[in-house]
N, C-alpha and C positions, 0 to 999 in steps of 0.2 A: 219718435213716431207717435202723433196723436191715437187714442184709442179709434176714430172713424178712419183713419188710415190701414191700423193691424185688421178693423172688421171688414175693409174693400179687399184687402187681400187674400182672405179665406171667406169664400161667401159662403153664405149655409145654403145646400144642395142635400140632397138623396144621398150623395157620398160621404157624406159627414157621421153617417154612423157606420163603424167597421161592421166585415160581414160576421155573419152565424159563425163562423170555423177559421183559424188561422192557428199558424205553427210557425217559431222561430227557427225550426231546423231546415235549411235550402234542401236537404233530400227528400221533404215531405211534402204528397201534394198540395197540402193548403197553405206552403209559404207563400207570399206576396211581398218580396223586395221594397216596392213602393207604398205600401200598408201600414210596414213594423216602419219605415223611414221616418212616417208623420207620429210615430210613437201613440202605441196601444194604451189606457189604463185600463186595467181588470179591478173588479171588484169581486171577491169571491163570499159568500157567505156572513155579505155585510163588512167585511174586512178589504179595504186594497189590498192587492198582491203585486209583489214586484217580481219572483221566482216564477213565474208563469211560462213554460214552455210552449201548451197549445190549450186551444178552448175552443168550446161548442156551447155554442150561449143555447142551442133549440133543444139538445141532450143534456142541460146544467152539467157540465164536466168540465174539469181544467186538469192538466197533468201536470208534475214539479217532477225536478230531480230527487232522488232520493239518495241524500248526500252524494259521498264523493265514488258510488258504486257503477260498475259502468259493467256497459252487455257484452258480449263475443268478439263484437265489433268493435268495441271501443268507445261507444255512444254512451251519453246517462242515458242509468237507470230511471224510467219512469216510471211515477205513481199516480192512479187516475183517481181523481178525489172528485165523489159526485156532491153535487147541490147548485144552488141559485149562483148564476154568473150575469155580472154585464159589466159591458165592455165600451169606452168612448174613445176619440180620438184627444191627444192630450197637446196638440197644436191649436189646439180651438178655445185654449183660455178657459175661464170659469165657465160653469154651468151649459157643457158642450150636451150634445143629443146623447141620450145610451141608448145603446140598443141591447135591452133583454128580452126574455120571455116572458110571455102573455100568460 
């Protein structure tokens, strides 16, 4: 597939940058199925992160598991680690939109 072929098939729109908040667990309201599908990258504190559970780019917050300890229920444990987050879609090839805070 020529390079103008992969860029007709994801055109750059408004959706091209993920929202303020998502979370990979289905029982939380900011999961979005169709969201994590097109693959999130997170950048947290200047560093990519790939253990990323949930973020809020407008709150600089991301939460990780914190090893292999889990709550009552069974869930990991999370830990919410504040600072500078942003977040792109990682179907968009090189040099996709981020959306951080202002």
């Amino acid at each position: 597939m020529s390079d103008s072929e992969q860029n007709s098939a994801t055109p750059a729109t408004g959706s091209d940058v993920p929202p303020d908040r998502l979370a990979i667990s289905p029982g939380s309201e900011y999961f979005d199925a169709d969201k994590l599908r097109r693959g999130v990258g997170i950048r947290f504190k200047g560093a990519v992160r790939t253990n990323v559970e949930e973020y809020c780019i407008s709150e600089s917050w991301v939460k990780v598991q914190a090893g292999k300890t889990m709550d009552r229920k069974g869930q990991p444990l999370l830990l919410k680690l504040n600072g500078p987050v942003e977040a792109w879609y990682e179907d968009l090839g090189e040099n996709p939109p981020v959306a951080k805070a202002d």
